[in-house]
N, C-alpha and C positions, 0 to 999 in steps of 0.2 A: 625216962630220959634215954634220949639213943646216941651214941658218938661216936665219933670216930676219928682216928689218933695216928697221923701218918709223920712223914721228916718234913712234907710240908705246908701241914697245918694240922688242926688241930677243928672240926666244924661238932657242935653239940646241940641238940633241939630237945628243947621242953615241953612243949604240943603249942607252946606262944611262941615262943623268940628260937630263929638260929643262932649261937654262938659263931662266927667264923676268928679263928684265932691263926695268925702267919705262923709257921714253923722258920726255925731258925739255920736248915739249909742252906748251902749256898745259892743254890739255887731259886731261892727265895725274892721276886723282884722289888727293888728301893720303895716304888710305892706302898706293893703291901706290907713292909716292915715298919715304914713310917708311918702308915695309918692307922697299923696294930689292928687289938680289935674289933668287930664289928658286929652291932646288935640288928639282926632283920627279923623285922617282924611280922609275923606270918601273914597277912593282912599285906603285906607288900609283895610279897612271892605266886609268881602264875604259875613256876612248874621248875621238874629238877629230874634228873638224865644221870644215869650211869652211862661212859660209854667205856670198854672194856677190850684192850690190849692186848699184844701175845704179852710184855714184859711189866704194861703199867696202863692204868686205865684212867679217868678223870668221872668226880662228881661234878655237874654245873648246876649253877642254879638261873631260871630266868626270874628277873621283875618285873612286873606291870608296868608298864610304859609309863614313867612323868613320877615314880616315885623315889628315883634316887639323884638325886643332884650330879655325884658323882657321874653316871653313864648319861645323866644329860648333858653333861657337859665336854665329855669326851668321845661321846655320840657312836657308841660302840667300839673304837680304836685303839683300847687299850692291846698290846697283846698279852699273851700268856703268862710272862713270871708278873709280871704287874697286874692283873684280873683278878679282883678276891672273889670274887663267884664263879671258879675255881680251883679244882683238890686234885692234886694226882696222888691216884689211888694206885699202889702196890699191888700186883697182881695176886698175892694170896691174902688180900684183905676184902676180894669181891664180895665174900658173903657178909662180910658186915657191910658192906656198903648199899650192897643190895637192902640187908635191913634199913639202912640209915633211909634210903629212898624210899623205901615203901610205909614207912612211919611219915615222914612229911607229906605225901601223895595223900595215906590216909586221911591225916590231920586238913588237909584243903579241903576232901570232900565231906567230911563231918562236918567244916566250917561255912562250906559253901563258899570260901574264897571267889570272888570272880577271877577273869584274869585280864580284861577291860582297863585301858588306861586311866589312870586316878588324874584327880583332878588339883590334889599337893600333893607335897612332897611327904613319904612316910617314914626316911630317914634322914637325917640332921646333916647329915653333909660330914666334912672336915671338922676337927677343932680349930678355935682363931685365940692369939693372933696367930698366923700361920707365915713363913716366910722360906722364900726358894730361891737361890741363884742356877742360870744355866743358861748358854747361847752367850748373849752379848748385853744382859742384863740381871739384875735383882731384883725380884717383887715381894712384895709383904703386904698382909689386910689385915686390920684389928677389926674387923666388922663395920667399919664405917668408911674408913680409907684406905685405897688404894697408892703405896708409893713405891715407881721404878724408878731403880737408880742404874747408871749406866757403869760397863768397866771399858777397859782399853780395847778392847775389841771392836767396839760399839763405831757404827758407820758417824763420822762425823757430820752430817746432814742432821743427825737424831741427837747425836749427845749435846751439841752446841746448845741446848735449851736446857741442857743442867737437868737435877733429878726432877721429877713431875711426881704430882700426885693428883688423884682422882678422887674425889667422894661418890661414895656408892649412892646415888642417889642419879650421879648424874650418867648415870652405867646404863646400856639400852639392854647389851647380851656381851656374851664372853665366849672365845671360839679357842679350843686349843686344838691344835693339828700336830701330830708325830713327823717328825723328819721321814719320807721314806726314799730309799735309792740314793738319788743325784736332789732330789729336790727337798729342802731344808724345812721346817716346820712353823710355828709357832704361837705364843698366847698372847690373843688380841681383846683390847674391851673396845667395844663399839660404843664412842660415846654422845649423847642428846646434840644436835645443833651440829658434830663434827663427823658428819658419815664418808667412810676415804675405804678409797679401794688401791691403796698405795702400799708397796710390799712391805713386810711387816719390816727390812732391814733401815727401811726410812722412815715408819711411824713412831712416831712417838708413845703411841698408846699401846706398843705391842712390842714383845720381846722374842729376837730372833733363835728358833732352835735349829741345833745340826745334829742332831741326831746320837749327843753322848749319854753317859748312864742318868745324871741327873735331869735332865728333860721331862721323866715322867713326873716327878714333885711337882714341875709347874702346872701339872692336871687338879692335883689337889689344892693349890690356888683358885684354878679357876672354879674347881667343885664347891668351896666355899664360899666364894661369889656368887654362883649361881644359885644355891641354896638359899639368899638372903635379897634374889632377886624376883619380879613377880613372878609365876609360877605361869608354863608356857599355858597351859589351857585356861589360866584366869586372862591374858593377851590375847589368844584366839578368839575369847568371848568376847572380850571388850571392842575387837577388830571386827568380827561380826555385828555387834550392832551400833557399828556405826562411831564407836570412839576415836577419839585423838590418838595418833601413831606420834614417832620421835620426829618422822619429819615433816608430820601436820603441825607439830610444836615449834618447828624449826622454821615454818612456813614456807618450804619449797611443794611446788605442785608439779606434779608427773615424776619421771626415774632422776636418781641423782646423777649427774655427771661425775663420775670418777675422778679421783686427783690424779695427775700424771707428775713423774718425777724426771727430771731429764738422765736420761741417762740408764732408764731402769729395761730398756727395750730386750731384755735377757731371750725372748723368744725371738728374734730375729736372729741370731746366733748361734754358730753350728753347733753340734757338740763336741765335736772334739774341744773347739776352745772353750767349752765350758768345763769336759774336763780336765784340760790342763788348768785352767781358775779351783779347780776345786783341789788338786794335785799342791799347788801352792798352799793356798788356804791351810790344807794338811799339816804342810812345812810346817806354816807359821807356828800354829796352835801345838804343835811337838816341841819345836823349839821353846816357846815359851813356856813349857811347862803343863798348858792343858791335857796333852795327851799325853799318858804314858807311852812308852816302846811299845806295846802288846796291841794299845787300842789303835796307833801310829801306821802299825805292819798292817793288820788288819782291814781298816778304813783305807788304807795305799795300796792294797789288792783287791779292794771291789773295786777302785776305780781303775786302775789298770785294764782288769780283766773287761771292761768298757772300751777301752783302747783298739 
């Protein structure tokens, strides 16, 4: 057994399975304390990296391409406190880290691991039911259904339809995007029959993010989704030879025409006024309560410092 024991986390290998366990630092990101922890199985692991700090270093681990739900669904973007395949290692704990590395390295080549994208998924994804609010909505999935519910924030164009729900069935893919800078984020289901390239603040099937603490929970939505959706290289096969896509099902022939929303023309407009739009927005959401003072000051000096 080799492990290794830091403030934030806690990672253990048996020559089968890594242990990854969150530590309870502050510095600990919302996703990996809500997803706890996580059993990888060696058979899913293509490689793993010490890299090595003057004050603090980091264990990584890579996966095989197509075997974790989770990084297919947020398609590499998690950052750093929210990555569990991720360890910041203490600079006088390198020798054991060094060990930890070279016992799993070991174990691949005795194993003969490939490191070749898989063809399922080799870890389970999220627990369900699972449920997240963030941005200008609520999502929740018991494994079958999908249902967003909207709050006061929500663009009246979208909420006027009242809560919606989805069955997973009728789910094509699931996209979640991180807020970054100036430009807002969010978790969209792309569904059979309804293909829309309309920003997520007017879709109905997708929930707007800006970029606060809770935003990463809605990855672990969409991880669980994905997890229970077909598996991309069984899709790429089926599209290879020759099967029905969503919008051969849908019966449109050639590219879909985009939905346009009036009013949504945001790239024709300078930025300054976009951010004085965003400077407001601020307001609001401080006033109301969403944002603390601290996250208020904060989020009110990146945009300035754009000014």
């Amino acid at each position: 057994m080799a492990e290794i024991i830091q403030k934030d986390g806690t990672w253990a290998f048996d020559g089968n399975t890594l242990r990854l366990t969150p530590g309870r630092d502050k510095n600990v990101g919302l996703l990996r304390r809500t997803l706890g922890e996580l059993l990888v199985p060696l058979s899913a692991l293509a490689g793993i990296s010490l890299e090595q700090g003057r004050k603090a270093g980091r264990l990584r681990l890579r996966l095989r391409e197509g075997s974790d739900p989770l990084l297919q669904a947020t398609g590499g973007r998690l950052t750093e406190p929210h990555d569990p395949y991720q360890l910041v290692v203490e600079s006088d704990r390198y020798g054991v880290a060094e060990y930890f590395t070279d016992e799993v390295r070991n174990a691949l080549l005795l194993d003969q691991v490939p490191s070749d994208p898989v063809q399922e998924y080799l870890l389970p994804g999220p627990s369900i039911p699972l449920s997240a609010s963030a941005g200008d909505g609520s999502v929740s999935f018991d494994g079958e259904r999908i249902r967003l519910e909207w709050n006061w924030k929500t663009e009246d164009a979208k909420s006027a339809a009242g809560t919606r729900t989805l069955a997973l069935t009728d789910i094509v893919a699931v996209e979640w995007v991180p807020a970054t800078g100036l430009e807002n984020g969010h978790l969209r289901f792309v569904v059979h029959h309804a293909p829309t390239k309309a920003p997520a603040k007017y879709d109905p099937n997708a929930v707007e993010l800006w970029g606060f603490k809770k935003d990463p929970l809605m990855a672990l939505v969409a991880a669980a989704v994905q997890a229970r959706l077909p598996h991309p290289a069984a899709r790429d096969s089926t599209l290879a030879l020759g099967g029905d896509t969503a919008r051969d099902r849908a019966g449109h022939e050639g590219p879909a025409e985009p939905e346009t929303v009036p009013g949504t023309s945001a790239a024709s407009e300078d930025e300054h006024d976009a951010l004085l739009r965003r400077l407001r927005e601020l307001g609001e959401l401080h006033r109301s309560g969403v944002l603390t003072d601290e996250e208020f000051t904060l989020a009110k000096q990146a945009v300035l410092k754009r000014l």
